[in-house]
PLY file of the C-alpha trace (Angstrom):
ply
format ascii 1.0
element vertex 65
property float x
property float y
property float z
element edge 64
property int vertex1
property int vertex2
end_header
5.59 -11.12 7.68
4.13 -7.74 6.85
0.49 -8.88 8.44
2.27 -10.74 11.33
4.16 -7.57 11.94
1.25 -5.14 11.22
-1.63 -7.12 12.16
-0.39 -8.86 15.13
2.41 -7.45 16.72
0.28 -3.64 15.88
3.83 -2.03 14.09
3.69 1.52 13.09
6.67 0.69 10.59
8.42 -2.47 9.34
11.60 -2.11 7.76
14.73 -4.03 5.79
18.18 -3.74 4.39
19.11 -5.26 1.57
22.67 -5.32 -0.69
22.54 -2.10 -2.70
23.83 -4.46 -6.00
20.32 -6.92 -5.20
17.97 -5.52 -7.67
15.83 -8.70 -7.79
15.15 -8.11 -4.43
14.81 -4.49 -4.39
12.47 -5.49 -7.04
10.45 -7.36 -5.16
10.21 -5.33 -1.79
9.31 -2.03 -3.74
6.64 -4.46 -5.89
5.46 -5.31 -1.77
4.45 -1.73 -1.09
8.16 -1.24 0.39
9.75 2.72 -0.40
13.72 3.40 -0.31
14.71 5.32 2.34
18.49 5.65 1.94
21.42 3.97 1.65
23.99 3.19 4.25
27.03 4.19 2.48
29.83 1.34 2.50
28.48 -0.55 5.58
29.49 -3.93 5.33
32.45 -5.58 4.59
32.86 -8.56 2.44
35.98 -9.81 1.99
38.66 -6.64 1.23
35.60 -4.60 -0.35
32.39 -2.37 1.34
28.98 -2.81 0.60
26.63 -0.45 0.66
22.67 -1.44 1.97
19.70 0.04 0.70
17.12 1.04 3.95
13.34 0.21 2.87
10.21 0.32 4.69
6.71 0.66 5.02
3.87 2.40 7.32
0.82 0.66 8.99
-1.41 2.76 7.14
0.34 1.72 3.87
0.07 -1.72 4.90
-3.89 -1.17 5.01
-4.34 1.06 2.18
0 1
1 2
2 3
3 4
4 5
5 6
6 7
7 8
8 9
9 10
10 11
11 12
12 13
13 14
14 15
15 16
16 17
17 18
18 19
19 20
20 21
21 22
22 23
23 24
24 25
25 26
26 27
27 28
28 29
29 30
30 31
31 32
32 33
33 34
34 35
35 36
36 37
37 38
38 39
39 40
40 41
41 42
42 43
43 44
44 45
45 46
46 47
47 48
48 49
49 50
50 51
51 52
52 53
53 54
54 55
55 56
56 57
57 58
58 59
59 60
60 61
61 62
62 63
63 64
């Protein structure tokens, strides 16, 4: 995805959400070259309960670094 979208489609940024409580996956993003941005604070519901989601990204010149 992250030469598709850099490569390819010539992104300046590529970015994802994921569940703040998904530390595997945060994991794995920031292992990717991904950095946290933020979090959006309570933004989904699930059920009777808010979830908060974790903003990552990355730059093109990151990418190619």
């Amino acid at each position: 995805m992250k030469e598709w979208a850099f490569r390819e489609q010539k992104a300046h940024r590529l970015w994802l959400d994921v569940k703040e409580t998904n530390g595997v996956a945060r994991a794995l993003y920031l292992s990717e070259g991904f950095r946290e941005e933020g979090i959006l604070r309570d933004c989904l519901k699930t059920g009777d309960t808010y979830e908060s989601l974790v903003v990552l990204s990355m730059l093109a010149d990151e990418y190619e670094a």
